[in-house]
Each structure stands twice: as structure tokens, then as C-alpha cells.
MDTraj code that builds the backbone (N, CA, C; nanometers):
import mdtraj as md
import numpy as np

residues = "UNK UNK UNK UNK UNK UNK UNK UNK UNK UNK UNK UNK UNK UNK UNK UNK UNK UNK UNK UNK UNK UNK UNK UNK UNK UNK UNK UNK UNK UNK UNK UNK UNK UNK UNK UNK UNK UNK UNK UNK UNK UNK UNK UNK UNK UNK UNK UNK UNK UNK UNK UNK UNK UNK UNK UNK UNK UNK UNK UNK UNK UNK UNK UNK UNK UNK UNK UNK UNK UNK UNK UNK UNK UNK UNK UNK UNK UNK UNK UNK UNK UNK UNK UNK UNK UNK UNK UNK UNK UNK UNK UNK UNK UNK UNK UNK".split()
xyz = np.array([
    [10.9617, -0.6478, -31.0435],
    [10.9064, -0.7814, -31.0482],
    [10.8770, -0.8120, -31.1946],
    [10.8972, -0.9162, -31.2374],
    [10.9029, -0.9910, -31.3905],
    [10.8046, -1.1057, -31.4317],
    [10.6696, -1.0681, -31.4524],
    [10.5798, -1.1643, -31.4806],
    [10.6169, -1.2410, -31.6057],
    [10.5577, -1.3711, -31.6220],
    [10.5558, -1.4501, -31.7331],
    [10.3858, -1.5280, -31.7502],
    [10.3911, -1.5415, -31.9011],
    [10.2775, -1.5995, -31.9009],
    [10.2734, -1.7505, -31.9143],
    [10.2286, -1.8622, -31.8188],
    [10.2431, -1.9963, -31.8010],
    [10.1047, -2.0283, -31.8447],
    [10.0753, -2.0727, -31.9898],
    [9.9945, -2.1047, -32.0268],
    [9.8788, -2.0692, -31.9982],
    [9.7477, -2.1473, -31.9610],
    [9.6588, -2.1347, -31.8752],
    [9.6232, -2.0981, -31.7320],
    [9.7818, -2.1028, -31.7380],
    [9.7418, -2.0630, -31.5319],
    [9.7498, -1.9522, -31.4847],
    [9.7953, -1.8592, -31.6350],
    [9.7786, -1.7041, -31.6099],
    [9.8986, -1.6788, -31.5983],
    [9.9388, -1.5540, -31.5339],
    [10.0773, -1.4980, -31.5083],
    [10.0691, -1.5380, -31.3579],
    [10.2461, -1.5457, -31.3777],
    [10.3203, -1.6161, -31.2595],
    [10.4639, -1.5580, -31.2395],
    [10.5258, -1.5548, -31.1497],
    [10.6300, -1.4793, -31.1008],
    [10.7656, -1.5502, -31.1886],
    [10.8698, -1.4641, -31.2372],
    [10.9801, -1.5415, -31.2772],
    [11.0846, -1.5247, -31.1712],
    [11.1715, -1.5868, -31.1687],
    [11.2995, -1.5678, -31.0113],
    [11.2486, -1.6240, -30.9188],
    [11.3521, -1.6258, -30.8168],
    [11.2920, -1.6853, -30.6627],
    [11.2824, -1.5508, -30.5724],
    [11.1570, -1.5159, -30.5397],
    [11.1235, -1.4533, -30.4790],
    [11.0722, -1.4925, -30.3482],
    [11.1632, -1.4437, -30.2122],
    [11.1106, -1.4810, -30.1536],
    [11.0351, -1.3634, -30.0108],
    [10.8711, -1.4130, -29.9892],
    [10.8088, -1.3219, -29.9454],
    [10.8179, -1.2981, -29.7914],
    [10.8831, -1.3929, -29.7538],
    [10.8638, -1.3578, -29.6190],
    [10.9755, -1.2712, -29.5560],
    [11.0695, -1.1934, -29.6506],
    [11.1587, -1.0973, -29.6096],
    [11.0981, -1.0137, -29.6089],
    [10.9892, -0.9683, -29.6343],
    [10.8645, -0.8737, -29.6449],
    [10.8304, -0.8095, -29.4885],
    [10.8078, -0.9361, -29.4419],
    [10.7366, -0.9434, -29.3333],
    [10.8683, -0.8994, -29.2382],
    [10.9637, -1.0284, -29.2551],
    [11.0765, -0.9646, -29.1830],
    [11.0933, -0.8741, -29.1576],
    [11.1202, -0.7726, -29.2383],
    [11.1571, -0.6400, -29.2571],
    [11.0199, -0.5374, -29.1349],
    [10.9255, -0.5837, -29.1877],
    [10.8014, -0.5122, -29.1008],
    [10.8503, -0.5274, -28.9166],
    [10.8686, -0.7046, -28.9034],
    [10.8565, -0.7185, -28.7878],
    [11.0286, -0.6568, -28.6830],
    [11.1156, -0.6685, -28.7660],
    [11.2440, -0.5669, -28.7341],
    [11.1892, -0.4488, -28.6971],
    [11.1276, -0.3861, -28.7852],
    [11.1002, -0.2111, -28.7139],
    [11.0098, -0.2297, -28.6269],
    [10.9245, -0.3010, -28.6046],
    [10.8547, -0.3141, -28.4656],
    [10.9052, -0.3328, -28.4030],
    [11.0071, -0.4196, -28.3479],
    [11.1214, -0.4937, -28.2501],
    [11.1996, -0.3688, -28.2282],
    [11.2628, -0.3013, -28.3419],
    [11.3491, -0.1689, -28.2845],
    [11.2591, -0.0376, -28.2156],
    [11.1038, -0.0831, -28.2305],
    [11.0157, 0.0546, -28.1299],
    [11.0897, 0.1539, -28.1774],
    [11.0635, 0.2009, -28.3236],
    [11.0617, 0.3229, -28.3749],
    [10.9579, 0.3982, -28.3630],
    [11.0084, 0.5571, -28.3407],
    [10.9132, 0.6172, -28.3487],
    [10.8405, 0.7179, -28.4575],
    [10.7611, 0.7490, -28.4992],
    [10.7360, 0.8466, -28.5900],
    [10.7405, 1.0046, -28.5305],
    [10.8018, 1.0604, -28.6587],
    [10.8377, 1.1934, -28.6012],
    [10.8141, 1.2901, -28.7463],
    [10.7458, 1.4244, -28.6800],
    [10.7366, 1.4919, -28.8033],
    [10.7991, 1.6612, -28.8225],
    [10.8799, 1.7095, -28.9054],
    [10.9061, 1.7860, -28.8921],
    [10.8403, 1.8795, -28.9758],
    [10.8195, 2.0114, -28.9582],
    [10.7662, 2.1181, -29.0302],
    [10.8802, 2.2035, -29.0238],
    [10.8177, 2.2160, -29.2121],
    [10.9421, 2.3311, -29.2708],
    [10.9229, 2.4129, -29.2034],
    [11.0486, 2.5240, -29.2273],
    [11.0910, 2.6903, -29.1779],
    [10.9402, 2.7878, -29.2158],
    [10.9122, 2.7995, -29.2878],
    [10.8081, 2.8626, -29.3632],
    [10.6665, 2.8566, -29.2577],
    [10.6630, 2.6989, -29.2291],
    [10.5562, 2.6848, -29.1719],
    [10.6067, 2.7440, -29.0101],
    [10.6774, 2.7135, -28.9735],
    [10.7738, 2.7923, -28.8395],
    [10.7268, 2.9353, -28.8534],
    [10.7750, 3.0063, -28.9466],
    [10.7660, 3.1539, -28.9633],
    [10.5798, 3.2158, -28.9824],
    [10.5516, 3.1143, -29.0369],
    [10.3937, 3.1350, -29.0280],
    [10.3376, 3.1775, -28.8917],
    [10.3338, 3.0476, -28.8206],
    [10.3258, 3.0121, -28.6824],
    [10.3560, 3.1307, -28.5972],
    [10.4929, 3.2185, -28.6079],
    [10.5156, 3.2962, -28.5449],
    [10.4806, 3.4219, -28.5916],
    [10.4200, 3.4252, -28.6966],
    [10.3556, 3.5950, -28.7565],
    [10.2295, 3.5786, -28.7339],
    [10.1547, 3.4379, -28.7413],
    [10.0659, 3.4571, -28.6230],
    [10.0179, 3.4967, -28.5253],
    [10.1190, 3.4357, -28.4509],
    [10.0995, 3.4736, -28.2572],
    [10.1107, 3.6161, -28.2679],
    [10.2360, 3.7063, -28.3289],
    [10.2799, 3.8527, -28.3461],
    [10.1721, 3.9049, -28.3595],
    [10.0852, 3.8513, -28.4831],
    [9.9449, 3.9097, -28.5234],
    [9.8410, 3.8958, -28.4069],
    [9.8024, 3.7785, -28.3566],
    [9.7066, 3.8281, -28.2201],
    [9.7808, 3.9151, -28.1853],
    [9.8814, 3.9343, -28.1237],
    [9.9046, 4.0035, -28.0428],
    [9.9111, 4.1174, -28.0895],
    [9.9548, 4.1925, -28.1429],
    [9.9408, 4.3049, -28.2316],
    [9.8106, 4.3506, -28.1891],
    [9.6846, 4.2135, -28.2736],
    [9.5660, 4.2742, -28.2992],
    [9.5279, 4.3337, -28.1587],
    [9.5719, 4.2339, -28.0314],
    [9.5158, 4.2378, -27.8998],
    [9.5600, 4.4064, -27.8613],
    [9.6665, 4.4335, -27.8513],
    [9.7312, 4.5258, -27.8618],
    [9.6463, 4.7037, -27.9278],
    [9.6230, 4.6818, -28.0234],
    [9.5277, 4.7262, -28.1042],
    [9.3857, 4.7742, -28.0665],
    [9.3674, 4.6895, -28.0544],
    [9.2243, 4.6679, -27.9282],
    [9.2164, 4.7460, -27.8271],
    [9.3202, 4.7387, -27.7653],
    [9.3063, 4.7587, -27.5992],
    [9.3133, 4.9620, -27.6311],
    [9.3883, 4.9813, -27.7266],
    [9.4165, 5.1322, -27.7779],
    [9.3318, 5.1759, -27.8577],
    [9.2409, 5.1301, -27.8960],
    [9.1053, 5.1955, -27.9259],
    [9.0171, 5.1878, -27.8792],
    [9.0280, 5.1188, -27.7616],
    [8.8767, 5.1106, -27.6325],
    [8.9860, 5.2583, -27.5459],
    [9.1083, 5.2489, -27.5746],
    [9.1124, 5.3728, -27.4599],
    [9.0869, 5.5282, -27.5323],
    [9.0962, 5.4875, -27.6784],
    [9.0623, 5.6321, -27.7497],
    [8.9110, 5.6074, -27.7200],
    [8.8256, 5.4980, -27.7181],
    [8.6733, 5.5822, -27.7685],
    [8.6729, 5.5828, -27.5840],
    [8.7005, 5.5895, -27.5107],
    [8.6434, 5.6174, -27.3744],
    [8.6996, 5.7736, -27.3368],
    [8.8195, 5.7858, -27.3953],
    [8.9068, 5.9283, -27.4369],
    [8.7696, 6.0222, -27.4573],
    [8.7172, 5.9864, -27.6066],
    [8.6053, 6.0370, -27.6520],
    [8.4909, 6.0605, -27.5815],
    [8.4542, 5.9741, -27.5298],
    [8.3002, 5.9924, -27.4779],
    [8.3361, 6.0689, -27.3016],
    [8.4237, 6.0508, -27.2576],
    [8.4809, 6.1295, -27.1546],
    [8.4945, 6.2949, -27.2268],
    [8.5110, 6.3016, -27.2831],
    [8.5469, 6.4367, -27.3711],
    [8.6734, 6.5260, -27.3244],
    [8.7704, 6.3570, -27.2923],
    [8.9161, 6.4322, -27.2547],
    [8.9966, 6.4198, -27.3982],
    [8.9899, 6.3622, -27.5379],
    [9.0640, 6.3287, -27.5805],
    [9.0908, 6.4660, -27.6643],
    [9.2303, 6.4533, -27.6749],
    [9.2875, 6.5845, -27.7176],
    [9.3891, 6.5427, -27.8705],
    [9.3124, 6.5634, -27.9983],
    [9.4051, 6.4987, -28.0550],
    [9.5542, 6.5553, -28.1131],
    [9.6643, 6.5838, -28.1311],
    [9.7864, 6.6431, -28.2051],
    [9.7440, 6.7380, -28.3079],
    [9.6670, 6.8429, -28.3007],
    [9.6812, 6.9411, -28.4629],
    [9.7704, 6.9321, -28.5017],
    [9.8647, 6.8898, -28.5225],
    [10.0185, 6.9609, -28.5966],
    [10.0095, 6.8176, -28.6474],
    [9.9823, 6.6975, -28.6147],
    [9.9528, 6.5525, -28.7026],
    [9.8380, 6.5487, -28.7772],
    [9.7333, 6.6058, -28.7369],
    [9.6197, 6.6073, -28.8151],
    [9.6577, 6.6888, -28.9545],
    [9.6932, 6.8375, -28.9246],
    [9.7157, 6.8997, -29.0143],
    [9.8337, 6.8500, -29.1323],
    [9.9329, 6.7722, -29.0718],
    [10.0088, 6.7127, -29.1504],
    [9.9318, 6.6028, -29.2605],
    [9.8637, 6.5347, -29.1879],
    [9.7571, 6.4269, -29.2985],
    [9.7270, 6.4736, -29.3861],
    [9.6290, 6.5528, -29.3523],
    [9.5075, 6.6138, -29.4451],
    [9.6123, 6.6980, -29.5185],
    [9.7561, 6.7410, -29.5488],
    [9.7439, 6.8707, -29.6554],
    [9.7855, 6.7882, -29.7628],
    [9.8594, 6.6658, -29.7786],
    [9.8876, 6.5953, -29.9037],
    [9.7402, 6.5669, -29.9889],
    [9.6222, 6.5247, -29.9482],
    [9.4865, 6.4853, -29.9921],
    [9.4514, 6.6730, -30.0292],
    [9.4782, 6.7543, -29.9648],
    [9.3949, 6.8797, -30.0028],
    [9.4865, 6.9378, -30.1305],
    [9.6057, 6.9003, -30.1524],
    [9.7378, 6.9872, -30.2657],
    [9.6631, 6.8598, -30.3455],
    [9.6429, 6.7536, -30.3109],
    [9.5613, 6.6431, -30.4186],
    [9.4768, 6.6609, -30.5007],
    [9.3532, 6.7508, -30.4289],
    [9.2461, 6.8005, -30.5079],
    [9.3061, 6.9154, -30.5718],
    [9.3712, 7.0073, -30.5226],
    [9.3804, 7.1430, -30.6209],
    [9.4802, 7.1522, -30.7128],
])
top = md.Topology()
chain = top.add_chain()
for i, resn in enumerate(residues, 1):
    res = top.add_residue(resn, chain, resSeq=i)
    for name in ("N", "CA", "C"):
        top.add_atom(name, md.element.get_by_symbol(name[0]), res)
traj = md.Trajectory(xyz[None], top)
């Protein structure tokens, strides 16, 4: 748009501009009942789904350490020596 200055009457439009294609334009996309639609990137997709994985996981998680501490306090739980002992010897060759 190309203002000019017309004396005293301030700035004023140069060309023929005309405004009611404005409106036109508005009242067309109402008439065609468009709809709005939104898409979410991949990223946000992949979020979404390492989410849910993650409850579930966590849920997962959960449910296997209420059955170890009841393991425990039952005084059935029997744990793998041959895994334990595997842990602990990298931390013990660590210290010496």
C-alpha cells in the first residue's frame, strides 16, 4: 500500500483500492465451510509414543518390584549368586 501526503488532510491512499474484496474474500471461505485442521510434526508423534512406552514400562516396573519386596518379606526370594557375584567384582578389581 502507497501513502501520499494531501496537504492538511493527512495521508491518504494512492491507486484505486478497492475494500470490499476484503470482505469478499472472508465471506467465500465461509460459504465454502472450511474446516480448520492441525497437523503435528513426526517428532511430536514420536514423543507421544515414547511416552505411552514410558508409562508403560514404568507400570511394568512397578508391578516387578511389589513382587520382589513381597518375595522379600515372604522370605522366599532367592536371588542368582552367579549375577550378584558378577556385579560386584568389576567395583571390587576397582578399588584394588
Amino acid at each position: 500500500m502507497v501513502n501520499s501526503i494531501n496537504g492538511n488532510k493527512g495521508l491518504g491512499l494512492l491507486g484505486n483500492i478497492n475494500r470490499s474484496d476484503k470482505t469478499g474474500a472472508a465471506k467465500k471461505t465461509d460459504s465454502a465451510k472450511t474446516t480448520d485442521r492441525v497437523e503435528f510434526s513426526s517428532a511430536l508423534q514420536s514423543a507421544t509414543k515414547a511416552q505411552a512406552t514410558s508409562a508403560t514400562q514404568e507400570t511394568a516396573r512397578t508391578e516387578k518390584l511389589q513382587a520382589l519386596k513381597n518375595q522379600i518379606e515372604n522370605g522366599t526370594y532367592q536371588p542368582d549368586l552367579n549375577k550378584v557375584a558378577s556385579s560386584l567384582l568389576p567395583f571390587m578389581l576397582k578399588d584394588s
